[in-house]
C-alpha positions as CSV (number, residue, x, y, z in Angstrom):
1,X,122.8,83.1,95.4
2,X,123.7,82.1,91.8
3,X,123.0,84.3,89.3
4,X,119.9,83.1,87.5
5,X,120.1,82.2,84.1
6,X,118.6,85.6,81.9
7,X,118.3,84.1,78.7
8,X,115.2,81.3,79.9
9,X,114.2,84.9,82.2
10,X,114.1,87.1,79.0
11,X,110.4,87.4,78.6
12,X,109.6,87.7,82.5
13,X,112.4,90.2,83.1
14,X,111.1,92.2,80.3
15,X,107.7,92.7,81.5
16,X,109.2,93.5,84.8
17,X,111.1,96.0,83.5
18,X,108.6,97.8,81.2
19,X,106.4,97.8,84.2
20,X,108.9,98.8,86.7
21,X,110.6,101.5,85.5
22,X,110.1,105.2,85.6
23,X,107.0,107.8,85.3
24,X,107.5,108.2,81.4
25,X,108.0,104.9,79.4
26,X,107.5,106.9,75.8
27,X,111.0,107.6,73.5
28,X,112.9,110.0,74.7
29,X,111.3,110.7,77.6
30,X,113.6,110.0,80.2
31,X,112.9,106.2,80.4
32,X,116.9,105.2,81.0
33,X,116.6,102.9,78.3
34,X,120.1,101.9,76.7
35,X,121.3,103.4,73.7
36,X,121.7,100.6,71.1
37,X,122.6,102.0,67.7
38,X,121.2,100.6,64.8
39,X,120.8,96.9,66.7
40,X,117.1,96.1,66.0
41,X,114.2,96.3,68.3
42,X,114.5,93.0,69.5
43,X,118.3,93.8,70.5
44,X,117.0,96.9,72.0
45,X,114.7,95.1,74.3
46,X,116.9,92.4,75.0
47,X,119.2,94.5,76.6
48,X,116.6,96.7,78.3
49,X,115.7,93.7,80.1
50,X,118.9,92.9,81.4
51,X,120.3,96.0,82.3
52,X,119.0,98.1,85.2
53,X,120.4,101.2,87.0
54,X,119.6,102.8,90.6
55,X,118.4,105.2,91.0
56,X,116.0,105.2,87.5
57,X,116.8,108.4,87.1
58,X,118.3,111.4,89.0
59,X,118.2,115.4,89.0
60,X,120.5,119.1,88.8
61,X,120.5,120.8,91.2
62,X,120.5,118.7,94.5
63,X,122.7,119.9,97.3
64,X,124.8,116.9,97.4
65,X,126.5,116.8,94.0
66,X,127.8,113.3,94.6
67,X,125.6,110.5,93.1
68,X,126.1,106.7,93.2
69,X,124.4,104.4,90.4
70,X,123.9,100.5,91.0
71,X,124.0,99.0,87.5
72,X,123.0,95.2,87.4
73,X,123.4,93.4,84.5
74,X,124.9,89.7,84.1
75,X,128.5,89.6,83.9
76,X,128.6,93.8,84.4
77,X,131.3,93.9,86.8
78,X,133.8,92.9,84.1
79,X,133.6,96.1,81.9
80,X,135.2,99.1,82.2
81,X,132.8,102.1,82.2
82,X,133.3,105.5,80.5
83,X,131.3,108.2,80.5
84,X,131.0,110.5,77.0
85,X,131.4,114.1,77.3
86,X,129.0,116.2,79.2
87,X,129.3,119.7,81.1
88,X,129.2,119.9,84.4
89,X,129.4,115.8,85.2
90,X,132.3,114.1,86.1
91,X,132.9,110.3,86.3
92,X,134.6,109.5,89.4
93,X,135.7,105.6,88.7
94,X,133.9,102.5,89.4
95,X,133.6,99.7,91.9
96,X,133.0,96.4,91.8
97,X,131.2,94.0,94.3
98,X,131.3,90.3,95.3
99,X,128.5,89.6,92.6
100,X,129.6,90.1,88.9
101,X,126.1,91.1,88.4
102,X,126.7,94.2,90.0
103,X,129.1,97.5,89.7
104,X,128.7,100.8,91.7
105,X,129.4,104.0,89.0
106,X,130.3,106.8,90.5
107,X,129.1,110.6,89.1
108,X,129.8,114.1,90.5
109,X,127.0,116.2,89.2
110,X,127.7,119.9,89.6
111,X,125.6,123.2,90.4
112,X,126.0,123.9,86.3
113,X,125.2,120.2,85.0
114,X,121.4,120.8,82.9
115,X,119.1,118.3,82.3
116,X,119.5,115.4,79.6
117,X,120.9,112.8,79.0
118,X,124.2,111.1,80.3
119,X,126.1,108.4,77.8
120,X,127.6,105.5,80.2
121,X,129.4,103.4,77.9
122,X,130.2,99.4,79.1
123,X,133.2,97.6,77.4
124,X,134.5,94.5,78.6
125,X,132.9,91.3,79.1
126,X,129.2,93.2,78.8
127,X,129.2,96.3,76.1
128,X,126.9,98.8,75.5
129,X,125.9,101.9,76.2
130,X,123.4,103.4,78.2
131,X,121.5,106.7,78.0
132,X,121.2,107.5,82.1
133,X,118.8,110.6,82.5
134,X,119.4,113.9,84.8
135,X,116.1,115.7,85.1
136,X,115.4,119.4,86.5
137,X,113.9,119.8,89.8
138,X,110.5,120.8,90.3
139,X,110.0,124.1,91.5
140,X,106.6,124.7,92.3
141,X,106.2,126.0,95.8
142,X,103.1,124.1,96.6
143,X,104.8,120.7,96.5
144,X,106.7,119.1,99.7
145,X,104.8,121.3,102.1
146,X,105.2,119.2,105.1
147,X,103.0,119.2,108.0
148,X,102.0,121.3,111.4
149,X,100.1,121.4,114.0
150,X,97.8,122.4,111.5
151,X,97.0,119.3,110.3
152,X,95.0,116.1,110.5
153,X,96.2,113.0,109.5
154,X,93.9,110.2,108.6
155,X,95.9,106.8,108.3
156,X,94.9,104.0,105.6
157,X,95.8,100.7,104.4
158,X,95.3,101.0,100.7
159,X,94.3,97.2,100.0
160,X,91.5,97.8,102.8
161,X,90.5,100.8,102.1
162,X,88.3,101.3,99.0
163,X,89.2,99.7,95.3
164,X,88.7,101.6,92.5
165,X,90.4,100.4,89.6
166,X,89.1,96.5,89.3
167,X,91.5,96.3,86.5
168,X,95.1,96.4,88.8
169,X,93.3,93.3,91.3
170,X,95.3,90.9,89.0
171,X,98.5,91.8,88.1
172,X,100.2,88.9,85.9
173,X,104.0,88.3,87.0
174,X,102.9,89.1,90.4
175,X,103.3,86.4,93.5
176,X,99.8,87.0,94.8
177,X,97.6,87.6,91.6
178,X,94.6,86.9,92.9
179,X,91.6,88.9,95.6
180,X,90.0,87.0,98.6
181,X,88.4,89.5,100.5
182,X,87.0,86.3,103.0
183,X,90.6,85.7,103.8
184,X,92.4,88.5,106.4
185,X,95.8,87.9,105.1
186,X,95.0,87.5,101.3
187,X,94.7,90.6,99.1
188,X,91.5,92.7,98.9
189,X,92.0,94.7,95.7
190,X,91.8,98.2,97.6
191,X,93.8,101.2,95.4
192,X,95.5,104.4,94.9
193,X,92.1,105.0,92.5
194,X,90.2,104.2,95.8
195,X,92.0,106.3,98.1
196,X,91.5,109.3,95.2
197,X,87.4,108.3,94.8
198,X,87.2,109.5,98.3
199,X,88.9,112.4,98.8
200,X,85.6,114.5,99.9
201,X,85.1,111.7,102.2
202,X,88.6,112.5,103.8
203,X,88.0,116.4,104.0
204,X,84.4,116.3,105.1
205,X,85.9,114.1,107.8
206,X,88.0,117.3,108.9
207,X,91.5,115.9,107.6
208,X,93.5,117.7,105.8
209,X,96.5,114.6,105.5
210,X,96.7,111.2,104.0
211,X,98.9,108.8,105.5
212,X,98.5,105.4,103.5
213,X,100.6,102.1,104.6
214,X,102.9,101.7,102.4
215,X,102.4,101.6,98.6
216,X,105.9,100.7,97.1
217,X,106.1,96.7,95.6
218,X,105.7,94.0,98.3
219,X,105.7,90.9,95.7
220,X,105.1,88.6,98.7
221,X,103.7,85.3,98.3
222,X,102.1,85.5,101.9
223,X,100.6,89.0,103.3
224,X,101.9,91.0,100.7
225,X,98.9,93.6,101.7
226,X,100.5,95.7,104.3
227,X,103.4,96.6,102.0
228,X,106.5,96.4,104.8
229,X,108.2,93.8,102.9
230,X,109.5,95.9,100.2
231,X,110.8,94.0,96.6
232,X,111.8,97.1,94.7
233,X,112.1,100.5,96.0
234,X,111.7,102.3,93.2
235,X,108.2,100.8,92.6
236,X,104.9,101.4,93.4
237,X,102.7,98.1,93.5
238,X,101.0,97.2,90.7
239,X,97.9,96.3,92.1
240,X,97.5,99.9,93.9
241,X,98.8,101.9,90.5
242,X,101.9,102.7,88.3
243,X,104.6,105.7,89.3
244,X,102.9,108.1,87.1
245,X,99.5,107.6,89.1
246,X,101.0,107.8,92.3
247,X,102.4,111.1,90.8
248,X,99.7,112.6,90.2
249,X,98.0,110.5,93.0
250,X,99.9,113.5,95.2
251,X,99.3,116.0,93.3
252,X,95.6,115.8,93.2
253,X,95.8,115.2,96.8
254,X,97.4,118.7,97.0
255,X,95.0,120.3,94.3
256,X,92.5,118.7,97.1
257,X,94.0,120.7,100.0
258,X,95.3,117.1,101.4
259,X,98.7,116.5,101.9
260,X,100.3,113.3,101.3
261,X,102.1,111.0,103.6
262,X,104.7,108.3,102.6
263,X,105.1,105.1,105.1
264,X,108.6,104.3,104.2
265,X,111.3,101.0,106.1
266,X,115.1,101.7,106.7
267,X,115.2,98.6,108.4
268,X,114.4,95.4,106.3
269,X,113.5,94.7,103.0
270,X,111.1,91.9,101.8
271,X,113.2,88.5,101.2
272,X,111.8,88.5,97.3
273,X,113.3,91.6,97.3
274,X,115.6,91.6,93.9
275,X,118.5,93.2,95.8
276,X,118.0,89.9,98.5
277,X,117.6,87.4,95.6
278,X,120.9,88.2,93.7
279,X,123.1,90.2,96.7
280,X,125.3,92.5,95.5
281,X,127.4,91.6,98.2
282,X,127.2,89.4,101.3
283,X,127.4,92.0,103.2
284,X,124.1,93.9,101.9
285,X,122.5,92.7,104.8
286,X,123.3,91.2,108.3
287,X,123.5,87.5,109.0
288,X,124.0,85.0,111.7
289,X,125.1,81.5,111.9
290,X,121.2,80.6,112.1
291,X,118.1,82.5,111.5
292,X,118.2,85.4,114.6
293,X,115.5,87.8,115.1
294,X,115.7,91.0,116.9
295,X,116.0,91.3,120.8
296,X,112.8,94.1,120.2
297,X,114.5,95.6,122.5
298,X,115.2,99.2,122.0
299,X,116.2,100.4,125.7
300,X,120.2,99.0,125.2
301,X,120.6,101.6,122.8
302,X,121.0,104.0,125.6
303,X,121.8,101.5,128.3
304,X,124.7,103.0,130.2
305,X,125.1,99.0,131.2
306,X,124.0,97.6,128.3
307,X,126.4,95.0,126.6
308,X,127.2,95.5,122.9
309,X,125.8,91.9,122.4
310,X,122.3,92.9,123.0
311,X,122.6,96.1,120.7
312,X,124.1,94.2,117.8
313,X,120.4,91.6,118.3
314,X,118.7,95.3,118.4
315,X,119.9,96.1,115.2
316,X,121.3,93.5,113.6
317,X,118.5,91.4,114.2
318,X,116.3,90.6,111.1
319,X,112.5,91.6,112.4
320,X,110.7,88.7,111.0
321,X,112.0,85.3,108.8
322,X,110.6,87.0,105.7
323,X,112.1,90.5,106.6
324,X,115.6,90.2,106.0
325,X,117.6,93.5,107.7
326,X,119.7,95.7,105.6
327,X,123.4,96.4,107.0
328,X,123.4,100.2,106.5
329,X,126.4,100.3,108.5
330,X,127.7,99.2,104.3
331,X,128.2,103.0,102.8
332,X,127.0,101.9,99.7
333,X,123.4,100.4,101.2
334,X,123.3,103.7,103.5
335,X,124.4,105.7,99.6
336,X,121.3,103.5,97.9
337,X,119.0,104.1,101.1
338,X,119.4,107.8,101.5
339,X,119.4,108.4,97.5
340,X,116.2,106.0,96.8
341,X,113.9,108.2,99.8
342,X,115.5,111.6,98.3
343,X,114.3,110.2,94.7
344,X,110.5,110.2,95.9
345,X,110.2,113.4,97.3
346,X,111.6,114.7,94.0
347,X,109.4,112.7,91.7
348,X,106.7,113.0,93.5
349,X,106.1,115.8,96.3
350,X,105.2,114.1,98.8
351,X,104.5,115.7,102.7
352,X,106.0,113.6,105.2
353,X,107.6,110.2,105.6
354,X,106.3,108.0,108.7
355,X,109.3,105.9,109.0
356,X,108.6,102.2,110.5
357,X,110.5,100.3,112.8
358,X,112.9,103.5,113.8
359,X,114.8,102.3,116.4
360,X,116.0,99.3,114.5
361,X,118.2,100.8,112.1
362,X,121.6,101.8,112.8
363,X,121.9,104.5,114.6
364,X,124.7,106.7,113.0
365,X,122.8,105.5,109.6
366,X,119.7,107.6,111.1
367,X,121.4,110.6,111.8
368,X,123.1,110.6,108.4
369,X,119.6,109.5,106.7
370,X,117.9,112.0,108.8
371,X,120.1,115.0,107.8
372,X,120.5,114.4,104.2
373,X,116.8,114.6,103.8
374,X,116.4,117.7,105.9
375,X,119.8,119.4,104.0
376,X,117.9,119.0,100.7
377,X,114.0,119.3,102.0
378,X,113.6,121.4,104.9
379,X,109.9,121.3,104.9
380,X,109.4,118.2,104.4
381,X,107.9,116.3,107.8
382,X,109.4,113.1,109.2
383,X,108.3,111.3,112.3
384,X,108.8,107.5,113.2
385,X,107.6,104.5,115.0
386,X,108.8,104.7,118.2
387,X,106.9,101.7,119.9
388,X,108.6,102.5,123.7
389,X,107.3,102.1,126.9
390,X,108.1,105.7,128.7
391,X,108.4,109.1,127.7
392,X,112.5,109.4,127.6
393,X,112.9,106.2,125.7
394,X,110.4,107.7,122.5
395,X,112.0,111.1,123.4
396,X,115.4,109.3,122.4
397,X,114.7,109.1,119.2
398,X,113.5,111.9,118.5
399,X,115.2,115.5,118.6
400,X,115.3,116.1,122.0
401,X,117.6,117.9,125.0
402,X,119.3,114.7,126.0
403,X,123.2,114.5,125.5
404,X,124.2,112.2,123.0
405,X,124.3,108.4,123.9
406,X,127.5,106.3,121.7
407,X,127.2,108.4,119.9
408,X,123.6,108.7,118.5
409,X,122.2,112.2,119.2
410,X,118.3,111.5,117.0
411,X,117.8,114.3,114.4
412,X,114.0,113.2,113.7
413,X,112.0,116.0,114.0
414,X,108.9,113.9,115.7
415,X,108.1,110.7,116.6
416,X,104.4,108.8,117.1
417,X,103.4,109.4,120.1
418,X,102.4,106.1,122.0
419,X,103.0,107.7,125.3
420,X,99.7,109.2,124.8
421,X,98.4,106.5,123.3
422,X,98.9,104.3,126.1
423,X,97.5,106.5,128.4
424,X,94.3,107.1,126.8
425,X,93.7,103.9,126.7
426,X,94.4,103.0,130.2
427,X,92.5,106.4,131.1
428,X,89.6,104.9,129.7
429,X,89.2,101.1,130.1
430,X,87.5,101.0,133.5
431,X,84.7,103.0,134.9
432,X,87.2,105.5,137.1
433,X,90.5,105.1,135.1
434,X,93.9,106.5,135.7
435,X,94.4,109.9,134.1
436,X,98.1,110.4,135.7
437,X,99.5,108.7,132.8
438,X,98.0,111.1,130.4
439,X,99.3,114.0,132.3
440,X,103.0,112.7,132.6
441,X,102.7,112.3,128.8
442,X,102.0,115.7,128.5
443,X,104.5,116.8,131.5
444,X,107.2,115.0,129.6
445,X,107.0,117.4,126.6
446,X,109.9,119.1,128.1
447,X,112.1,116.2,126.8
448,X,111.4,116.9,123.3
449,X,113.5,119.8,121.2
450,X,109.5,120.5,119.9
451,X,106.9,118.0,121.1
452,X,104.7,119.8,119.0
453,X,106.1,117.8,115.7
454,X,104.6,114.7,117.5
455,X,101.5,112.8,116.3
456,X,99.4,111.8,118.8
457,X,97.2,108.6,117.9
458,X,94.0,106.4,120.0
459,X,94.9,103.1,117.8
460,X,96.6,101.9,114.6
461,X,97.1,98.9,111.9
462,X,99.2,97.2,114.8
463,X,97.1,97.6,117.7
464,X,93.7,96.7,119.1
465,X,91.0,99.2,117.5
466,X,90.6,102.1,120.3
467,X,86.5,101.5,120.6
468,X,87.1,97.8,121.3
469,X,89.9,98.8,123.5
470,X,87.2,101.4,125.8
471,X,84.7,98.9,125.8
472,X,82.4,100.0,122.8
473,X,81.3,103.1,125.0
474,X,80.4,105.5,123.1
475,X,80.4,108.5,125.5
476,X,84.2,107.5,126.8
477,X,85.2,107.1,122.5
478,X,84.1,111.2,122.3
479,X,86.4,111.7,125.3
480,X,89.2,110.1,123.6
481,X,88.3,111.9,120.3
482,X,87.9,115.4,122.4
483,X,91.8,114.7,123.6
484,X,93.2,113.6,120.2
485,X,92.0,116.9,118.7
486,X,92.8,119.6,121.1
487,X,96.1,117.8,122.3
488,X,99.3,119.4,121.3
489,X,101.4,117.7,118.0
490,X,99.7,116.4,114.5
491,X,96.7,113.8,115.4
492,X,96.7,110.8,113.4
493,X,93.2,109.4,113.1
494,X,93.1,105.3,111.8
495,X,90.4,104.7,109.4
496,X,87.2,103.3,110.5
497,X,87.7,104.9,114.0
498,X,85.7,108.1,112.7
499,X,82.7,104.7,111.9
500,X,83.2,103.0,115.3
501,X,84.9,100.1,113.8
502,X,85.9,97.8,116.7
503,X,88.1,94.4,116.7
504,X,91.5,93.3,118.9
505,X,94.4,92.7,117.3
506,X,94.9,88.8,117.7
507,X,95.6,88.1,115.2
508,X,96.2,91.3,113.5
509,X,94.0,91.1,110.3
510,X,90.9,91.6,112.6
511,X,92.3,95.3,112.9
512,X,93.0,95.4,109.0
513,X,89.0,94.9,107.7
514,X,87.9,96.3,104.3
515,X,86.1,99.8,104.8
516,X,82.5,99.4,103.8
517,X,81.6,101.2,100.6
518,X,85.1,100.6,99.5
519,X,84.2,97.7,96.7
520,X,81.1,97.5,94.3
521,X,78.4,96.0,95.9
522,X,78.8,96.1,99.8
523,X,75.6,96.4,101.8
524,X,76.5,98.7,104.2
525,X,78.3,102.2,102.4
526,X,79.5,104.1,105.1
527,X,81.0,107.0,102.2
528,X,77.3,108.3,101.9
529,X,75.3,107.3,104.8
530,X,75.9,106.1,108.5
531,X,73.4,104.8,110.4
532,X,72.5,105.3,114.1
533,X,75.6,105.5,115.8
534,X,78.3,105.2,113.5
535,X,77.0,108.6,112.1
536,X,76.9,110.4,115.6
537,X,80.8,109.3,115.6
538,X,81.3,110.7,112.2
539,X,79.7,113.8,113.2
540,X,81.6,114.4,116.4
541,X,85.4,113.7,115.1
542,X,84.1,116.2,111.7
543,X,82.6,119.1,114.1
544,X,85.5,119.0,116.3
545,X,88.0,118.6,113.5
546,X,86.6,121.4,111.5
547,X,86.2,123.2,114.2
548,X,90.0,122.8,115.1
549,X,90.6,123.8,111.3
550,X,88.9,127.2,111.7
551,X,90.3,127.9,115.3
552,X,93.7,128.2,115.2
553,X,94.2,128.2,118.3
554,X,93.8,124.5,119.1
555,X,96.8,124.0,116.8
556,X,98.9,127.0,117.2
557,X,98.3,128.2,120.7
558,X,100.1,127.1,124.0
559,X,98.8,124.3,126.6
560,X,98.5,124.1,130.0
561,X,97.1,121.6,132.1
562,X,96.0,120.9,135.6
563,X,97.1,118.5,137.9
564,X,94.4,116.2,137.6
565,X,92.0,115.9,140.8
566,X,89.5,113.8,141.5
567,X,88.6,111.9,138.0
568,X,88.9,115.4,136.3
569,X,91.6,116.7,134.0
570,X,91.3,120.1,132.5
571,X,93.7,121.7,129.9
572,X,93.7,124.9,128.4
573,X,94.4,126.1,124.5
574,X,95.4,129.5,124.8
575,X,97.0,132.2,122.4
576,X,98.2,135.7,122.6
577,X,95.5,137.1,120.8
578,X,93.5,136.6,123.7
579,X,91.5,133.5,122.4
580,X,91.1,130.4,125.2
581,X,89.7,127.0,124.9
582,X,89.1,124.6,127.9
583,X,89.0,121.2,127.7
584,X,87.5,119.7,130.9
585,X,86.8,115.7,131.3
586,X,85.6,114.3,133.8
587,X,86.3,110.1,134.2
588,X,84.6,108.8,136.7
589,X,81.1,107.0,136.1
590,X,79.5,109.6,138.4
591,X,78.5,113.5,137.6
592,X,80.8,115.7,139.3
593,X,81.0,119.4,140.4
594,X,83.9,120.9,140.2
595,X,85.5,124.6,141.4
596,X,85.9,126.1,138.5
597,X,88.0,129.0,140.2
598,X,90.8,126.5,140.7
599,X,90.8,127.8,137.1
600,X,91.1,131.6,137.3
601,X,95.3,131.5,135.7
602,X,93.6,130.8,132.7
603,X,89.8,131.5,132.7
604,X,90.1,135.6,134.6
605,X,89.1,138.1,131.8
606,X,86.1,135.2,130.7
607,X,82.5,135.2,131.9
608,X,81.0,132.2,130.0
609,X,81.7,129.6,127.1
610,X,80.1,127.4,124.5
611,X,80.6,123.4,124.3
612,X,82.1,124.1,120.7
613,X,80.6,120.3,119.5
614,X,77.2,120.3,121.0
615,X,76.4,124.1,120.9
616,X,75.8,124.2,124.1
617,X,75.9,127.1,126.9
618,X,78.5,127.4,129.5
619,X,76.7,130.0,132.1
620,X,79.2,129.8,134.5
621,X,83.0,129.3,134.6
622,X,82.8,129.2,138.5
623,X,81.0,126.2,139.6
624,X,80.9,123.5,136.1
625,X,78.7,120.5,136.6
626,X,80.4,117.8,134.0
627,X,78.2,114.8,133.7
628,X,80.0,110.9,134.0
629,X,82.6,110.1,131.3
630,X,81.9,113.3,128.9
631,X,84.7,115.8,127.8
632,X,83.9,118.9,127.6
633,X,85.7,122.1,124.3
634,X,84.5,124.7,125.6
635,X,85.5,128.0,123.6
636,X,85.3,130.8,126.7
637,X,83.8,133.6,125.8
638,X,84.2,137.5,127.5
């Protein structure tokens, strides 16, 4: 694409910077402004707006001492760059691209380099000089904490969710700068502000994790909502807050005892994206003669008969005709990929990263993307979308015991876990459903270097909401609540489940409705008060939850299950301390009596129990009389 002409851009390019850039826009604060003498302000700004560098900023002190900047500026590929004096950071040449909007600078930054500021100096066809910012890392303990088994995520869309700041609903500059709540793919004016308003909600709930869809700038004319059409990753959208309050969006999530999960693409950017707009280089991203999407198609990666034809449409493939897909087989996109996601956790602390679309990206790109974020955060949690039909196609791509396949050996720590997914749902659709499915889930653990870095889910933003899905029966929603929280992994918890929102996913804005409460003026609040029902629902996820937060054992003990028999699957949380909790379902639309000494591996040593959600006693461990469709957590007692 030509270049577009910055001088009739000035003013637009300028608020776009100002309100792009960096956590700290003040003097002298790190804001990566060039230097510009004694030019005026005017000058200043001028140039300001028409230069930009990526990453914003950078740090001492990270592992890797290599760092790659992406200047853009018109005409910047025909200076010659030179980097003034300063200890411990070497300039290791420049490269140009196809675009002469574009030159890669290269900067080895070693273990003595301190903070301040770097003088890159441009002469050529484009002078000036910049002031390029190296900030300490943070050190405080508390931050990047990462998640375990521990922990109970509760998953968001932020425009849905619960808007708090009215002011950010109309961002001027912004493709979509308007609110429709009446229209499903228009935007709602949910917020970071909204998301923060309700953090008692979140912990009274029994989480203890946020996982929000993701938050960076999708400046999208059409469905810009869900965020997985990214325009500039270093950004957070306007309309759900600046850097700075996502900064300390995190950290009073932390001060909250919630920890914060980022939704992050490797695969596709958003085709407004400004890196798509004016390419650096054709080969930024992958093409084909005519529009191709992706085979969807994940199971050729590991094919032994596979032809490279169909993994080139895996990967190659764009996802969708607004989505175009990054070629991070390019070294410098993988370089800007891997540099951008390490740049967040710094600046911000964040958790985790849910990564979307996993199996689409390149796979030697994933294991170098995968190891350069564990090298320089080893707590820090990662676990993708793994949308696969059978428990050794998601254990692929995740660390596992498998040999490598061409090549690609995964290095994810977890995956979501639709295998259990799946077979909830088909556990629980008809009056005597199939629980074989769950247990093979389960039984297929042993594929996985640790399953227990899995996140088991019932339903997400992409799939028909799990009460729908059951048939809006409330007794077989507790069973599927009673196996998300006593299952092995991280359980992920969409919101609105906890409320008994219900809806199928055709299209998919019926699954993406506004929470009630969220906006001024709703009828119906469910934050303070939920009626009939949807507060029994509430109730049970936050006893059980809670309960699973003061019991250890539910998160850290081992698991065993039973064959099941008969409509009835039973599965034991057990520790070394000699604590021991049964969970015991029966499926099947009649009461059934079961032999509890089929038990005795696991219940010998225990006399009696209590039903840890309803209080109630469990006399006898020998002879258990489960009533239809109910599940059992019963905590056995001596």
């Amino acid at each position: 694409m030509t270049a577009p002409d910055f001088t009739l851009l000035f003013p637009t390019l300028l608020s776009h910077y100002l309100a792009y850039a960096h956590f700290s826009l003040s003097p002298g604060c790190g804001s990566g402004r060039p230097v510009a003498g004694a030019s005026p302000a005017w000058a200043t700004a001028r140039v300001a707006a028409q230069v930009r560098i990526d990453p914003t900023y950078w740090f001492v002190g990270m592992k890797n001492p290599q760092l790659q900047l992406l200047v853009n500026a018109p005409g910047i590929a025909g200076s010659q760059v030179s980097l003034a004096t300063y200890p411990g950071v070497t300039l290791n040449g420049s490269q140009k691209l196809e675009s002469p909007n574009y030159l890669i600078v290269n900067l080895s930054i070693s273990p003595q380099a301190q903070p301040g500021k770097l003088k890159l100096q441009f002469k050529g066809a484009k002078s000036l000089t910049y002031s390029y910012e190296l900030r300490p890392r943070n050190q405080d303990p508390a931050r990047t904490q990462g998640l375990t088994q521990a922990d109970f995520i509760y998953m968001l869309m932020p425009d849905r969710f619960a808007n708090g700041d009215p002011k950010n609903d109309v961002v001027k500059g912004t493709r979509v700068n308007h609110i429709a709540r009446d229209s499903m793919y228009a935007r709602h004016g949910g917020d970071l502000k909204g998301i923060e308003d309700h953090f008692a909600y979140i912990k009274q709930l029994g989480a203890t994790a946020i996982w929000p869809t993701p938050v960076i700038e999708n400046d999208m004319p059409k469905a810009s909502y869900h965020g997985y059409a990214v325009t500039d990753c270093y950004k957070i959208d306007p309309r759900y807050g600046t850097n700075a309050e996502y900064v300390q969006f995190v950290k009073n999530a932390h001060s909250q005892g919630l920890k914060v999960v980022q939704d992050i693409v490797l695969n596709h950017w958003g085709s407004y994206h400004h890196l798509f707009l004016d390419k650096p280089a054709a080969d930024w991203f992958h093409a084909f003669p005519t529009f191709t999407r992706s085979n969807y198609n994940a199971f050729v990666l590991n094919d032994p008969h596979g032809s490279k034809l169909d993994r080139k449409l895996e990967n190659d493939g764009w996802f969708d005709t607004t989505m175009p897909d990054v070629n991070q087989s390019n070294p410098l996109v993988a370089t800007y990929l891997i540099q951008n996601f390490l740049w967040w956790v710094e600046s911000t602390g964040l958790d985790g990263y849910r990564i979307d679309t996993y199996p689409y990206s390149e796979p030697k790109f994933l294991m170098d993307w995968g190891k350069a974020m564990a090298d320089e955060y080893p707590k820090l949690s990662m676990f993708g979308e793994a949308w696969e039909g059978t428990e050794a196609e998601q254990a692929f791509f995740a660390q596992n015991i498998l040999p490598p396949v061409n090549g690609f050996k995964s290095n994810l720590p977890g995956v979501l876990d639709f295998q259990i997914c799946f077979a909830v749902g088909d556990a629980l659709k008809g009056d005597n459903g199939d629980l074989s499915k769950l247990y093979h889930a389960i039984q297929g653990d042993w594929l996985y270097t640790d399953a227990t870095r899995n996140v088991p889910f019932l339903d997400n933003h992409d799939m028909s909401r799990f009460y729908s899905v059951i048939g809006e029966d409330f007794n077989k929603y507790k069973m599927g609540i009673a196996w998300l929280l006593t299952l092995r992994g991280v359980p992920q918890l969409y919101y609105g489940t906890e409320v008994l929102m219900k809806n199928f996913s055709n299209p998919d804005g019926k699954v993406r409705e506004d929470f009630a409460g969220g906006w001024a003026g709703d009828k119906t609040n469910y934050f303070v008060a939920r009626p009939g029902q949807t507060g029994e629902a509430f109730d049970y996820v936050s006893k059980l939850a809670n309960y699973r937060k003061a019991h250890p054992v539910l998160s850290s003990g081992k698991l065993m299950q039973f064959i099941p028999q008969d409509g009835v699957y039973t599965y034991f949380r057990y520790n070394e301390g000699g604590e021991c909790v049964m969970i015991i379902a029966n499926n099947t639309k009649e009461e059934k009596k079961v032999d509890g000494t089929r038990y005795a591996e696991r219940t010998d040593g225990f006399s009696s129990g209590v039903e840890v959600v309803s209080g109630a006693a469990i006399t006898d461990l020998k002879t258990l009389h489960l009533p239809a469709h109910t599940a059992w957590v019963v905590e056995l007692r001596k």
